[in-house]
VEXGU-162387 format. One line per field, with one value per residue (C-alpha): residue number from 1; x negated, y negated, z negated. Coordinates in steps of 0.5 Angstrom, whole numbers, always signed. Layout:
nr [NUM|...]
x [X|...]
y [Y|...]
z [Z|...]
***
This chain:
nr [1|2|3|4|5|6|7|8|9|10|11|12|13|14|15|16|17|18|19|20|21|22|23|24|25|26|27|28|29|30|31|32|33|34|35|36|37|38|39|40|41|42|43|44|45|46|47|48|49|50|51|52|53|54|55|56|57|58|59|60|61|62|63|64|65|66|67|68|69|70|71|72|73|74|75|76|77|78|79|80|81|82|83|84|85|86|87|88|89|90|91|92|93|94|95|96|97|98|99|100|101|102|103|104|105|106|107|108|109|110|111|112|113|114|115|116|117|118|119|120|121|122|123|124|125|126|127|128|129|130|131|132|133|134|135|136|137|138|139|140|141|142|143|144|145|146|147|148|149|150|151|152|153|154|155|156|157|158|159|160|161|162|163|164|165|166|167|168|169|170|171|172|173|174|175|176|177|178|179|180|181|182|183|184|185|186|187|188|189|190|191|192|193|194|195|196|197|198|199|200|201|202|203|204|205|206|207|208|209|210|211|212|213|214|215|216|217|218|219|220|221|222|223|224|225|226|227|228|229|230|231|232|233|234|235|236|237|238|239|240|241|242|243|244|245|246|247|248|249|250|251|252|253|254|255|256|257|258|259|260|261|262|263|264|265|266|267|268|269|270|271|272|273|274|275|276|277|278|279|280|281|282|283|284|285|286|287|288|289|290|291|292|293|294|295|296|297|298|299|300|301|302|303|304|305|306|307|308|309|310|311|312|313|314|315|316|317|318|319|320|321|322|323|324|325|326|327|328|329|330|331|332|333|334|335|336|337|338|339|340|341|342|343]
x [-52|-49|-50|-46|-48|-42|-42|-41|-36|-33|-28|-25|-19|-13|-8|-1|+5|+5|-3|-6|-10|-9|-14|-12|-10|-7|-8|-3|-6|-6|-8|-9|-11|-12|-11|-13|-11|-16|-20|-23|-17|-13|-6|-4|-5|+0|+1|+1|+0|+3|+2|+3|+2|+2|-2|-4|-4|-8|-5|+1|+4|+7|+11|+11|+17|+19|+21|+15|+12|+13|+5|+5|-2|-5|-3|-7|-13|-14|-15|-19|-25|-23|-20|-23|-17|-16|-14|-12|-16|-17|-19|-21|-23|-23|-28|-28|-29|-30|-36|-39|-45|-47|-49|-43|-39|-42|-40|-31|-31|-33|-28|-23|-19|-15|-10|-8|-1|-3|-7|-8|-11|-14|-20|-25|-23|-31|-33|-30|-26|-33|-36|-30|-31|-38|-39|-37|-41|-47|-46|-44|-52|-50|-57|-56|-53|-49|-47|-43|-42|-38|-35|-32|-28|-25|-22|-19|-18|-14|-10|-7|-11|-14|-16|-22|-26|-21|-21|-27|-30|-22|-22|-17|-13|-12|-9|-1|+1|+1|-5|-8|-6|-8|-15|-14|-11|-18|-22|-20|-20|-28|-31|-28|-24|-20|-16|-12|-9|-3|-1|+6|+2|+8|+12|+9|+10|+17|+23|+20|+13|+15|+17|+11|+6|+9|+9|+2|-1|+4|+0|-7|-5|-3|-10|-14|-10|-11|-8|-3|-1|+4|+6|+12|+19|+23|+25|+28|+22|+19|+23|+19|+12|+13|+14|+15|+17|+16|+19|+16|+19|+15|+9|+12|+14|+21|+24|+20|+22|+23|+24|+31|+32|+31|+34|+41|+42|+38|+38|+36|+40|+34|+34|+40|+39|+34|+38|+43|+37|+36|+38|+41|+48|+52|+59|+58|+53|+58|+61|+55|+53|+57|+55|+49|+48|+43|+36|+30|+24|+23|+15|+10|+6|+12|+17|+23|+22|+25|+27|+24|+31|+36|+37|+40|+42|+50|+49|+45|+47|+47|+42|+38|+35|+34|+29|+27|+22|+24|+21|+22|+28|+29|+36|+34|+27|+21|+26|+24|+28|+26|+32|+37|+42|+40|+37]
y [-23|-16|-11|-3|+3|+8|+16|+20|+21|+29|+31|+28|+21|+22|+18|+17|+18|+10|+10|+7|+10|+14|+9|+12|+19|+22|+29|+33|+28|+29|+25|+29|+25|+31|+30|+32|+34|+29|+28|+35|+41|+42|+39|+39|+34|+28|+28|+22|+23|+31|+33|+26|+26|+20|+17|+10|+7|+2|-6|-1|-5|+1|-1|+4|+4|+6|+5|+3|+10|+13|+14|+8|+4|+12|+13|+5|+7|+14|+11|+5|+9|+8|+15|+21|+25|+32|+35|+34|+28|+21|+20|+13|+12|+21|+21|+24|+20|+26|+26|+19|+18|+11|+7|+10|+7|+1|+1|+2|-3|-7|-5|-5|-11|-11|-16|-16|-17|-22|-28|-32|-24|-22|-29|-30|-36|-39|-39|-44|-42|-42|-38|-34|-32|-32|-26|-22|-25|-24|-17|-15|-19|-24|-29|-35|-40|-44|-38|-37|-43|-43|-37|-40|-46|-41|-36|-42|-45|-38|-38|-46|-48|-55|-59|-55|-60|-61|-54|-51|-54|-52|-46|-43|-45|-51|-48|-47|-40|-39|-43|-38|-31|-35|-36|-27|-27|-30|-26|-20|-23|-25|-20|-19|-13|-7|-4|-8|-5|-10|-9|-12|-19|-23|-20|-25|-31|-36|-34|-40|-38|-31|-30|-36|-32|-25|-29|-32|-24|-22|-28|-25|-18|-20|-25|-20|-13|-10|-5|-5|-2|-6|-4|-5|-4|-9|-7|-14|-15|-10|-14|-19|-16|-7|-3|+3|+4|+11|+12|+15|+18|+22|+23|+24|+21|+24|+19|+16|+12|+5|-1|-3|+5|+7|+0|+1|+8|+11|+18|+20|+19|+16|+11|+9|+8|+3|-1|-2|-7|-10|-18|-18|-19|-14|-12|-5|-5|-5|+2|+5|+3|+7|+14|+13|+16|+11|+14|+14|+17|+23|+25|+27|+30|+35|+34|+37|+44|+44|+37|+32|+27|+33|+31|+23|+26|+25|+31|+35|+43|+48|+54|+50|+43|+46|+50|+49|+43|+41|+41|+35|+35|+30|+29|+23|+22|+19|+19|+24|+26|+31|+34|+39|+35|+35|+42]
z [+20|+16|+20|+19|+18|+21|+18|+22|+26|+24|+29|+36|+36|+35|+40|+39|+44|+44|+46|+39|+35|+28|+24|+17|+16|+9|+9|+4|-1|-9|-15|-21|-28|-34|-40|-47|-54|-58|-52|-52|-51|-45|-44|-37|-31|-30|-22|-20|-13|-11|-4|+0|+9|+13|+19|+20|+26|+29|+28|+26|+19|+14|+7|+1|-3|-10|-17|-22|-23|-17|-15|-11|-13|-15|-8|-6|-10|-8|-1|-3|-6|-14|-15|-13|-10|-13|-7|+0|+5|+7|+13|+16|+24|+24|+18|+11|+5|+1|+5|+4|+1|-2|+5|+8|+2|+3|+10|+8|+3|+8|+13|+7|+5|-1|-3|-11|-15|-20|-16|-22|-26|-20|-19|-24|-28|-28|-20|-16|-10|-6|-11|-10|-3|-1|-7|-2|+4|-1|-3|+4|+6|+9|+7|+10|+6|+12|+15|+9|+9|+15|+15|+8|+12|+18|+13|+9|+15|+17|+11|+11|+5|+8|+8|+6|+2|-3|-5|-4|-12|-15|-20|-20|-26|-22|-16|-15|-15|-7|-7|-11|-7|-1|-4|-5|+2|+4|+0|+2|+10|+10|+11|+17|+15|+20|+15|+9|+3|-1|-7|-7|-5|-7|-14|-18|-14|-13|-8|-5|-3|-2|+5|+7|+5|+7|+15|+13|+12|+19|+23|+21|+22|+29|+30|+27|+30|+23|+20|+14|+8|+5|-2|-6|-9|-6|+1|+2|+4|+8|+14|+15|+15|+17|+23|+18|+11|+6|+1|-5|-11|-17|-13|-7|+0|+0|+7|+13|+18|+22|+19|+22|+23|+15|+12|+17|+16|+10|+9|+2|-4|-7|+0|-2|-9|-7|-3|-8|-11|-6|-6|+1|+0|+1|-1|+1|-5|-10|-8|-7|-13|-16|-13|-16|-23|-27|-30|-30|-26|-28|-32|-27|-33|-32|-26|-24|-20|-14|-11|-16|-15|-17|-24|-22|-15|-14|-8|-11|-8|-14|-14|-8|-10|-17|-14|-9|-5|+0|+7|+11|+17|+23|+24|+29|+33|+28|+22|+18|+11|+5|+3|+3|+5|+13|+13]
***
């Protein structure tokens, strides 16, 4: 059996007004990646990730949203262990990572689930599906080759790839492209994780298959109570698999909300710039669209003072959003907004 090693626990639980526990907490999170001018000078940082807070609750799904650039899987990798943070914390079940030592690591990875974009780049074309899943299991310490075995069946089992037997010596190039993410799904679950992070799971996948495996991930999610973080550009989806959306620009969570909240009446221009790329259909698309001038993210080697989305922003106020950041405003219980607009 794996057994666990747990750190030590650094400061009290922490329960929300609804009674559940904060199981991720993201503390004024920076990601920082230097550069150099031929490998040796300075040149500056590209901030990725620039001053980012939110908590996680238990069994509780969460959606990150934004362009490609905004700092989304910085943001993802940062909190599962693969960048180290260059300021802020990561806190899981009210401990440090920046405290972990290596059993401690140990420990989180298995705790942590995580679910890639690309199935078919994400499984190593030479191990056959049962490899696949039970390389987790012998890393973790599970030495007994029929426990294995059997935790290999329930989770295939749990992700509708049966019967059993006709997938378990399959590579994956012989695998469908759903099948192969059902197989990523059951890696990230077979260690019996509390935590999940997916990196828009369902991207690379047909419009047929999309919202099936996003119901697939939703029912595990509420067997297992895991806690999600759901990463994605496409809030067309976010419906089917979130309680809460943040939205992510240039480093930084400009709008946070509930789901039917966010998506009936979005408040950041930005927000609404996302909508218009979405693929519900919508007649009123057609006139925001227009109030919502093209380009592109700005550089994160050298943002924008002020409120990163000024220079698109067809509401921008002179002399204020050029220069100064914007804190985060209410205007309605639980939705929060960084932007002038609402101050």
């Amino acid at each position: 059996m794996v057994t666990e090693s747990k750190p030590e626990i650094l400061n009290k639980p922490k329960n929300n007004a609804d009674g559940r526990k904060t199981v991720l907490s993201i503390d004024n999170l920076r990601v920082w990646f230097e550069l150099r001018r031929f490998g040796f000078g300075h040149a500056g940082y590209v901030k990725a990730v620039d001053g980012v807070t939110f908590d996680v609750r238990s069994a509780e799904t969460i959606a990150v949203v934004g362009e490609s650039g905004c700092g989304k899987s910085s943001l993802m990798k940062a909190i599962l262990g693969l960048h180290k943070p260059t300021g802020g914390r990561i806190v899981f079940e009210d401990k440090d990572l920046a405290t972990f030592d290596a059993k401690d690591k140990h420990w989180y990875h298995s705790s942590v689930g995580y679910v890639q974009q690309d199935p078919y780049g994400a499984l190593p074309p030479f191990m056959d599906v049962q490899k696949i899943l039970e390389e987790p299991l012998i890393v973790g310490g599970v030495k007994d080759k029929q426990e294995r075995l059997q935790r290999v069946q329930t989770v295939m089992e749990e992700v509708k790839l049966s019967p059993v037997d006709d997938f378990l010596h399959k590579y994956p190039h012989m695998l469908s492209g759903g099948q192969q993410q059902r197989i990523v799904i059951a890696r990230a679950m077979i260690m019996n994780p509390r935590f999940l992070v997916a990196d828009e799971p369902v991207s690379m996948l047909d419009a047929s298959v999309r919202v099936e495996i996003l119901k697939l991930m939703r029912s595990l999610q509420e067997e297992h109570h895991l806690s999600v973080i759901y990463i994605t550009h496409d809030l067309s989806t976010v419906s089917y698999f979130s309680e809460r959306i943040f939205v992510m620009y240039a480093g930084n969570l400009v709008e946070k909300g509930k789901v039917r909240q966010l998506l009936d009446n979005p408040l950041h221009p930005y927000t609404k710039a996302l909508l218009t790329g979405t693929s519900e259909p919508d007649a009123r698309n057609a006139e925001t669209f227009k109030e919502i001038p093209p380009g592109e993210p700005p550089s994160l080697v050298n943002p924008p003072t002020g409120c990163r989305f000024h220079p698109r922003c067809p509401k921008v106020i002179p002399g204020l959003c050029e220069v100064q950041f914007p804190p985060e405003f209410e205007p309605e219980p639980g939705h929060l907004v960084s932007c002038w607009l609402y101050q």
